[in-house]
Backbone and ligand atoms as CSV (ligand in chain L), in Angstrom:
chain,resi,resn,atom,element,x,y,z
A,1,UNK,N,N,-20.867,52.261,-6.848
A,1,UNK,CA,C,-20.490,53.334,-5.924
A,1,UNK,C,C,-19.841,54.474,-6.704
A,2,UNK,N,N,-19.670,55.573,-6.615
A,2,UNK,CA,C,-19.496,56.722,-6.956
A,2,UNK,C,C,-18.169,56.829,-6.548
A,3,UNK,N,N,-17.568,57.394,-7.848
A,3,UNK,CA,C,-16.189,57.639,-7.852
A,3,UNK,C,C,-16.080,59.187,-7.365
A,4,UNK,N,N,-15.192,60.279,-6.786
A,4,UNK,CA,C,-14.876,61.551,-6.281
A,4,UNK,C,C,-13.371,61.726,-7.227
A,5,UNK,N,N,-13.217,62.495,-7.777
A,5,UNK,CA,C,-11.955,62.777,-8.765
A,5,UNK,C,C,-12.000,64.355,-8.100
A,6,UNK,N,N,-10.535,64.980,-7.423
A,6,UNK,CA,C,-9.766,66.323,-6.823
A,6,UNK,C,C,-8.948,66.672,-8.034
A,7,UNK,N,N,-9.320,67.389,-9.105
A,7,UNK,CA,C,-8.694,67.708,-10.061
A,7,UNK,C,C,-7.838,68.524,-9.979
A,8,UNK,N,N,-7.617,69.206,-9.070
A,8,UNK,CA,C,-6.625,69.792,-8.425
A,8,UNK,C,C,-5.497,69.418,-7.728
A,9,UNK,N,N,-5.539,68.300,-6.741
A,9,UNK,CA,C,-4.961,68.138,-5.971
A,9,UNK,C,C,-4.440,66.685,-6.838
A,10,UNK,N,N,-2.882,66.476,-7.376
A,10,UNK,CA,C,-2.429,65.170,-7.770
A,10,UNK,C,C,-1.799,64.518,-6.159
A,11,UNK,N,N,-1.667,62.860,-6.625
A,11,UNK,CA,C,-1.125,62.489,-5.585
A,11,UNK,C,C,0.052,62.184,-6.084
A,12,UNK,N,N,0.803,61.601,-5.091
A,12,UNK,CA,C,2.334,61.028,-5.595
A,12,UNK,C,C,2.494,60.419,-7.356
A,13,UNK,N,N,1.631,59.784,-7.791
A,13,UNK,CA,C,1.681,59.218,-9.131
A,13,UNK,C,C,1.355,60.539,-10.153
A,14,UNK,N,N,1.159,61.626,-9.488
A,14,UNK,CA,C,0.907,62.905,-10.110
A,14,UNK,C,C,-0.467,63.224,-10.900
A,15,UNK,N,N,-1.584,62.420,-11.011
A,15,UNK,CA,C,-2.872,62.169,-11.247
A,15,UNK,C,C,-3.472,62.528,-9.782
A,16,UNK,N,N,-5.254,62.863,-10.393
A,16,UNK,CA,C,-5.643,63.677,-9.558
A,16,UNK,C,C,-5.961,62.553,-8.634
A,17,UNK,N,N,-6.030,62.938,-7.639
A,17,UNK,CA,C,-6.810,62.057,-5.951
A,17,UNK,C,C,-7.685,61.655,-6.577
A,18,UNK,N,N,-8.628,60.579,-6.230
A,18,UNK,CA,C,-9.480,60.179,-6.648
A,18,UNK,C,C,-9.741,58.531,-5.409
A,19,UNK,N,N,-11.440,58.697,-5.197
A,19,UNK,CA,C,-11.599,57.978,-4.174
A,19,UNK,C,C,-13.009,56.952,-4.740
A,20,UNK,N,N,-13.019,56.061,-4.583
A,20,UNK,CA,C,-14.613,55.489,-4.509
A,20,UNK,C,C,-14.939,55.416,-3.239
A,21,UNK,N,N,-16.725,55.749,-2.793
A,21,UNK,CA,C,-17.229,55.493,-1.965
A,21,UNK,C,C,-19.009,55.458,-1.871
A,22,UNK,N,N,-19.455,55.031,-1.230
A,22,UNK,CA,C,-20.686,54.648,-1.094
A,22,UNK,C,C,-21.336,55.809,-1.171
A,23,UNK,N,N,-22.981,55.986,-1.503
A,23,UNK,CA,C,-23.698,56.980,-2.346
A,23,UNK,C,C,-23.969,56.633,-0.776
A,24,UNK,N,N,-24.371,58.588,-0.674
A,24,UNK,CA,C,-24.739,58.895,0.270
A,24,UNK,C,C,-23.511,59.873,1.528
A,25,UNK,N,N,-22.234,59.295,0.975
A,25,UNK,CA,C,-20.701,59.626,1.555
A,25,UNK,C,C,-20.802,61.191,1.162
A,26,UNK,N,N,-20.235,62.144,2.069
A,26,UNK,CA,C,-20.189,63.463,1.556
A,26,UNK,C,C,-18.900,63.922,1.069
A,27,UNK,N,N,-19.122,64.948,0.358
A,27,UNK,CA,C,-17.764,64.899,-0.279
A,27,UNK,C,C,-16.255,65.321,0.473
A,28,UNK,N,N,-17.005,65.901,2.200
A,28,UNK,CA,C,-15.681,65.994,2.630
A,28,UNK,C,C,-15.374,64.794,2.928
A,29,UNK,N,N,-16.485,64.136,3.722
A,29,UNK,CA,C,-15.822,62.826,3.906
A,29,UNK,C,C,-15.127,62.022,2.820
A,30,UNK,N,N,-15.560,61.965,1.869
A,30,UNK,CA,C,-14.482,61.795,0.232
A,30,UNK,C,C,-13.411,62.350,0.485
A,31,UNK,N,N,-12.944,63.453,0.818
A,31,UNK,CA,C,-11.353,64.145,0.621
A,31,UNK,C,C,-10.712,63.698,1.770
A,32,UNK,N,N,-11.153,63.563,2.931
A,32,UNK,CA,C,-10.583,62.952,3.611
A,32,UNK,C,C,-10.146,61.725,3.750
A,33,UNK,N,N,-11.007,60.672,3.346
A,33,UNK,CA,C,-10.441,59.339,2.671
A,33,UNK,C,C,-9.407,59.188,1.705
A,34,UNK,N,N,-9.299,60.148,0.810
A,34,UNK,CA,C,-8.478,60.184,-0.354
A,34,UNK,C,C,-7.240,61.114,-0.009
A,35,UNK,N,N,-7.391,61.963,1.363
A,35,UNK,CA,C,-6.116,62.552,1.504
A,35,UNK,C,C,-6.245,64.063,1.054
A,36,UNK,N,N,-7.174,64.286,0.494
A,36,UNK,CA,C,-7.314,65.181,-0.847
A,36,UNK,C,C,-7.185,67.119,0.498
A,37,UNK,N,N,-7.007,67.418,0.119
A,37,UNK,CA,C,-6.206,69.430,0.495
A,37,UNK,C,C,-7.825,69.775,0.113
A,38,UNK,N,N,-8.503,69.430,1.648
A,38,UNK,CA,C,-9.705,70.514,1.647
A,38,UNK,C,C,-9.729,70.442,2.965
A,39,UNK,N,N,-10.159,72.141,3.596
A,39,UNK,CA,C,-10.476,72.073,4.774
A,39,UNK,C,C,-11.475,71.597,5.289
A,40,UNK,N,N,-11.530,71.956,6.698
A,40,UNK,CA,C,-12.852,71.898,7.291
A,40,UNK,C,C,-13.158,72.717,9.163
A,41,UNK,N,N,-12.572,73.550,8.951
A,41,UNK,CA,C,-12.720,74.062,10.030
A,41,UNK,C,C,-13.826,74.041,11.450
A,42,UNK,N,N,-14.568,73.880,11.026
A,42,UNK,CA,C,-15.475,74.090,11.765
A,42,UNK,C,C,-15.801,72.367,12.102
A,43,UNK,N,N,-15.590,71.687,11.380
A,43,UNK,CA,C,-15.537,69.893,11.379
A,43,UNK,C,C,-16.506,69.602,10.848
A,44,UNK,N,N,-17.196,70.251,10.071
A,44,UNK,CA,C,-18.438,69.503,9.162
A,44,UNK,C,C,-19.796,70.226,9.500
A,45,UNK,N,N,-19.949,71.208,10.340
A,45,UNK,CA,C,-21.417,71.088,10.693
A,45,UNK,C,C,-21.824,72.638,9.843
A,46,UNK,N,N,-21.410,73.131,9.061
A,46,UNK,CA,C,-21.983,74.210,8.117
A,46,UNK,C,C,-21.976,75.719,8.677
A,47,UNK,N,N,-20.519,75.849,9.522
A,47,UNK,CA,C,-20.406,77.016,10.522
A,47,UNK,C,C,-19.112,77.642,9.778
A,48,UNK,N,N,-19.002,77.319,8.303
A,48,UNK,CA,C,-17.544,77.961,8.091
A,48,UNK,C,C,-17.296,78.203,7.058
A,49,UNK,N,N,-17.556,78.153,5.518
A,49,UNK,CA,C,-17.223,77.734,4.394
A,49,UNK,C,C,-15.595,77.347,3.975
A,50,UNK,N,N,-14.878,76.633,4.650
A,50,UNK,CA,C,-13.355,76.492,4.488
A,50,UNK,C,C,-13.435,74.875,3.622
A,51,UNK,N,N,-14.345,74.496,3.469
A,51,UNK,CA,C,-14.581,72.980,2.669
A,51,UNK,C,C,-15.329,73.756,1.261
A,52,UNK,N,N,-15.094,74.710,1.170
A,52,UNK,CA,C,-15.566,74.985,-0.184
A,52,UNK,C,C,-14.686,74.578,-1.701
A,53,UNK,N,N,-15.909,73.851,-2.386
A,53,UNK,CA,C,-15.366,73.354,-3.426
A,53,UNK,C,C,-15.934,73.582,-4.890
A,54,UNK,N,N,-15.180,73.591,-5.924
A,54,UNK,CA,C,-16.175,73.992,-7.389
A,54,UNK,C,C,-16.110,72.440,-7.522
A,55,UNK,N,N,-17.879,72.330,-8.337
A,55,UNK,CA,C,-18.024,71.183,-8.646
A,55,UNK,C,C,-18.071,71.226,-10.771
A,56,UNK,N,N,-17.228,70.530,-11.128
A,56,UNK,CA,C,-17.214,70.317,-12.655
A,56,UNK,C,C,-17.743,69.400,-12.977
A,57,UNK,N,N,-18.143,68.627,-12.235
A,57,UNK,CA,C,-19.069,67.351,-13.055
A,57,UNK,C,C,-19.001,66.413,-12.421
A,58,UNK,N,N,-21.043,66.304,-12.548
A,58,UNK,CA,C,-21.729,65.102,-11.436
A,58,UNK,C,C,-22.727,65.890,-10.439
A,59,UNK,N,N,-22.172,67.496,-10.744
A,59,UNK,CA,C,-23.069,68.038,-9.778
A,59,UNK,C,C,-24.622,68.031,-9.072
A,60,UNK,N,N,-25.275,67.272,-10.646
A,60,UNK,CA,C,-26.595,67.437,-10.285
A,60,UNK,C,C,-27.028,65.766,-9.828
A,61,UNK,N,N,-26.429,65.145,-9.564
A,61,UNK,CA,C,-26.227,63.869,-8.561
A,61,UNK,C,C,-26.091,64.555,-7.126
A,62,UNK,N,N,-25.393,65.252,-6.681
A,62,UNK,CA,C,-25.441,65.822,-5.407
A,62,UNK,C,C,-26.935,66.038,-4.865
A,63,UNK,N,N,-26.486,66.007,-3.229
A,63,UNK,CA,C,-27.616,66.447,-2.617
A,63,UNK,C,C,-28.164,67.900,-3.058
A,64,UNK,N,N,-29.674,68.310,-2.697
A,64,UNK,CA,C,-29.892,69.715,-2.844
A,64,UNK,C,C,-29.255,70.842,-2.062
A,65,UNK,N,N,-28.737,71.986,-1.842
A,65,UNK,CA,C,-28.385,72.971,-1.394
A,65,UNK,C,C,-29.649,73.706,-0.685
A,66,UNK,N,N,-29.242,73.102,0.517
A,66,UNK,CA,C,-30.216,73.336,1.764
A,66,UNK,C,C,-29.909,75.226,2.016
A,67,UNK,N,N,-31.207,76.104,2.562
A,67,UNK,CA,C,-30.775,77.250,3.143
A,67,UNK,C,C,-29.773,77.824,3.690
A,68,UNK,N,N,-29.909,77.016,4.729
A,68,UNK,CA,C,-28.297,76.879,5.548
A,68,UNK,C,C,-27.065,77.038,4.836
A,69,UNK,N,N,-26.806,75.953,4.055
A,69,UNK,CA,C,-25.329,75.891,3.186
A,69,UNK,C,C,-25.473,77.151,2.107
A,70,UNK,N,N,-26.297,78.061,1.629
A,70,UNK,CA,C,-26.259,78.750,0.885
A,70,UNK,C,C,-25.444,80.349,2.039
A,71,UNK,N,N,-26.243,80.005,3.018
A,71,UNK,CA,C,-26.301,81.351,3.628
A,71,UNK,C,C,-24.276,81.154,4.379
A,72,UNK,N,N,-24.203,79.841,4.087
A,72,UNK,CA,C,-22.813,79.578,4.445
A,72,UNK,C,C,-21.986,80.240,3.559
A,73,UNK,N,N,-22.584,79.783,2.100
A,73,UNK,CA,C,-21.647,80.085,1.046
A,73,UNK,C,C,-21.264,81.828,0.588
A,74,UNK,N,N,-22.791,82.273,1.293
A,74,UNK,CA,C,-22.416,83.658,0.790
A,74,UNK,C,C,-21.486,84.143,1.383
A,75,UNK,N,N,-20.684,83.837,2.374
A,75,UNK,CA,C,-19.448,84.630,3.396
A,75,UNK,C,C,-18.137,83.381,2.620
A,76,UNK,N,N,-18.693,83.086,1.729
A,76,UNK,CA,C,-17.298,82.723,1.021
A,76,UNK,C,C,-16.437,83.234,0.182
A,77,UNK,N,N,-15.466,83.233,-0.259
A,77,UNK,CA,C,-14.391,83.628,-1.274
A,77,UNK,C,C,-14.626,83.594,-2.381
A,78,UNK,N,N,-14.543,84.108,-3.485
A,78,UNK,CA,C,-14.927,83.406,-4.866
A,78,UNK,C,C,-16.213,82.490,-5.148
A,79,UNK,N,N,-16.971,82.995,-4.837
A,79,UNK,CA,C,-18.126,81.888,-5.077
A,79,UNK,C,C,-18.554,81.868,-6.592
A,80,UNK,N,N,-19.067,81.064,-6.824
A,80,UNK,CA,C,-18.921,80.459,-7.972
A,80,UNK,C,C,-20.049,79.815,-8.638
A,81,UNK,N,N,-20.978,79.356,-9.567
A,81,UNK,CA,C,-22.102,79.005,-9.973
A,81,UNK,C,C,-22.540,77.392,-9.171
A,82,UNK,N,N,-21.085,76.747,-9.473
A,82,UNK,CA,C,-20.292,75.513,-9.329
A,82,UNK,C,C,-20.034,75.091,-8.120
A,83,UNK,N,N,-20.022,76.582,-6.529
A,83,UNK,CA,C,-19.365,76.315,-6.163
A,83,UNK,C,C,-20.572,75.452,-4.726
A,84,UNK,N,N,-19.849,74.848,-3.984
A,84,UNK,CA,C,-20.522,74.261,-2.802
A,84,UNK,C,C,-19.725,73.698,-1.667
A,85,UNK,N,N,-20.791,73.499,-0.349
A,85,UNK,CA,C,-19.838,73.302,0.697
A,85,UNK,C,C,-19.927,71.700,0.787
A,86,UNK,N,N,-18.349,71.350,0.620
A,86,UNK,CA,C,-18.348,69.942,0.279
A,86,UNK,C,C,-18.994,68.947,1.753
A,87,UNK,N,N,-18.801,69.920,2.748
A,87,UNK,CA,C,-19.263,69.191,4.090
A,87,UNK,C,C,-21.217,68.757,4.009
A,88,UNK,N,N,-21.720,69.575,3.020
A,88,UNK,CA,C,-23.124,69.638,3.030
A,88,UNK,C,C,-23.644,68.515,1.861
A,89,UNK,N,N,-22.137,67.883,1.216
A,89,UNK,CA,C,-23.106,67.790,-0.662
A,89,UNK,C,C,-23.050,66.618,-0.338
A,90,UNK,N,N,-23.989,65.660,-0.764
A,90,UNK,CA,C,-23.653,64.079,-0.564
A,90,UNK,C,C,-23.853,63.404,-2.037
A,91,UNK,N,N,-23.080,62.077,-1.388
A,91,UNK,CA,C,-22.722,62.066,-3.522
A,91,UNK,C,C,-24.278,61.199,-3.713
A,92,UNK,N,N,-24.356,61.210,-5.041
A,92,UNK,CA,C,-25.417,60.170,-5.494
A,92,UNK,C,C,-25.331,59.120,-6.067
A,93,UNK,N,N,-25.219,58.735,-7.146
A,93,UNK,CA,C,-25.176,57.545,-8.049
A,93,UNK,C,C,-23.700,57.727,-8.804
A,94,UNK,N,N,-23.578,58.929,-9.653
A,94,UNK,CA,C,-22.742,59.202,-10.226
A,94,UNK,C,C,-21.570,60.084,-9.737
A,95,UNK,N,N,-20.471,59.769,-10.635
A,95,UNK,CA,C,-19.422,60.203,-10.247
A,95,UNK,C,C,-19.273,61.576,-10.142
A,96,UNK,N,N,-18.538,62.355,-9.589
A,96,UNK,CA,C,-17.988,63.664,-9.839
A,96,UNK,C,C,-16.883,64.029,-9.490
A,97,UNK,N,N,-16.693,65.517,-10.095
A,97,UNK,CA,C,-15.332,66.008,-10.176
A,97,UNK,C,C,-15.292,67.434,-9.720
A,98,UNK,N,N,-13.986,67.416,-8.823
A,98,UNK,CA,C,-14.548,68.867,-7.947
A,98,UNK,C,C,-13.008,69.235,-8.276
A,99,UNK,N,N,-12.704,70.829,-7.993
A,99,UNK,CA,C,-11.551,71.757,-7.867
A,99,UNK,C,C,-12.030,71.959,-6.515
A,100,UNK,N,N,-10.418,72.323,-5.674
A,100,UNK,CA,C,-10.468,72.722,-4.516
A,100,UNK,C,C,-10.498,74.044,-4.332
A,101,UNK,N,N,-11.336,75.035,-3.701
A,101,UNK,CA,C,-10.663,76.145,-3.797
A,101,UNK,C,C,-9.654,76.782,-2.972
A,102,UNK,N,N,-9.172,78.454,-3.426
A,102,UNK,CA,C,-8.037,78.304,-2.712
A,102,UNK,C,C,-8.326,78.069,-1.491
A,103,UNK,N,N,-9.302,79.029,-0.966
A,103,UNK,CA,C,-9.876,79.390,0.707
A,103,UNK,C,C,-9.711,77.860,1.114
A,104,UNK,N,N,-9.796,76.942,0.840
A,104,UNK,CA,C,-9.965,75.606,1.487
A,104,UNK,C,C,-8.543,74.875,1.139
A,105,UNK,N,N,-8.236,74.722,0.298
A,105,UNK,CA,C,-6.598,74.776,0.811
A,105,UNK,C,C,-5.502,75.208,1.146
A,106,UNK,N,N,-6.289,76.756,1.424
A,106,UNK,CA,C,-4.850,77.418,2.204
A,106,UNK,C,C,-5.445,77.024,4.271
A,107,UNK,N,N,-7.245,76.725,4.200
A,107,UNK,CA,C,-7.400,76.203,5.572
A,107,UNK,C,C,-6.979,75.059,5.873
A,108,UNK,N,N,-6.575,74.036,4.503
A,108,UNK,CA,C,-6.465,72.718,4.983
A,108,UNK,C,C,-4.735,72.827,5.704
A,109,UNK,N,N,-4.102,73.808,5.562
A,109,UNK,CA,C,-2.506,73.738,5.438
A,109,UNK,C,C,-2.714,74.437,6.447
A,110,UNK,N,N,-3.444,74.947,7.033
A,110,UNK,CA,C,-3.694,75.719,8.218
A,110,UNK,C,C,-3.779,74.851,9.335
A,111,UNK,N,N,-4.644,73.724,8.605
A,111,UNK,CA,C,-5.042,72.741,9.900
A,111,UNK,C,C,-4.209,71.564,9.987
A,112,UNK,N,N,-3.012,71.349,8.861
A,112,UNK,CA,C,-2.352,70.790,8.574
A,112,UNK,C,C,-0.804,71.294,8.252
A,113,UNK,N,N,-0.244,72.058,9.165
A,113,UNK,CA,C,1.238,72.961,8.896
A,113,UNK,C,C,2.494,71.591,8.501
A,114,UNK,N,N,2.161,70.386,8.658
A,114,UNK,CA,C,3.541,69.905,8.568
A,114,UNK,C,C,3.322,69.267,6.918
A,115,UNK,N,N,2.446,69.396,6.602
A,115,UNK,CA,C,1.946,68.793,4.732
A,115,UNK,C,C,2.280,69.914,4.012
A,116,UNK,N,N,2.664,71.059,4.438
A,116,UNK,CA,C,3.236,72.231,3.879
A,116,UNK,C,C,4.456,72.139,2.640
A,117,UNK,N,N,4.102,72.475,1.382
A,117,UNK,CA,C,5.367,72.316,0.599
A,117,UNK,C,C,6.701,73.270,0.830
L,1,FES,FE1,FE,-17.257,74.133,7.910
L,1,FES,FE2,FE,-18.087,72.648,5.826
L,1,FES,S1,S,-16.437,72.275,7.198
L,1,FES,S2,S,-18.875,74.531,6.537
């Protein structure tokens, strides 16, 4: 099963989040298992880019980048070569490693005011 590493986001032991889960699991559903500071506004269905994430490695294990999620991404923040909507990517075999961006964790604290530092 495929490991998800939030290189961004440490947890209490101060190392990054990091989750195993079954190929096929998407990567929001990954951050949400792991706790991990990504939004999701819209709840998954590709109406928002606030789950936007850079992917550093494993990317090309991901699902393909359907029309849809592109035309999502272009009304995003910082987009990025790397970057993708974690609600759309599903993992594959291998592991990967994503940065959160900001847009998605300043929505996750949005949707989450009491996790606020
Ligand atoms: Fe809205 Fe992914 S959660 S596009």
């Amino acid at each position: 099963m495929p490991q998800v590493i939030f290189l961004n986001d440490p947890g209490a032991d101060g190392e990054p989040k990091r989750i195993t889960v079954p190929t096929g699991t998407t990567l929001l559903d990954a951050a949400k298992k792991a706790h991990a500071q990504v939004g999701y506004a819209c709840g998954g269905v590709c109406a928002c880019s606030t789950c936007h994430v850079y992917v550093r490695k494993g990317g090309a294990s991901l699902s393909r980048q359907k029309d849809s999620e592109e035309d999502i991404l272009d009304k995003a923040f910082d987009v990025r070569s790397s970057s993708r909507l974690s609600c759309q990517s599903k993992l594959g075999a291998e592991d990967v490693e994503v940065e959160i961006s900001r847009e998605s964790r300043q929505a996750y604290f949005d949707e989450h005011p009491d996790e606020r530092g």
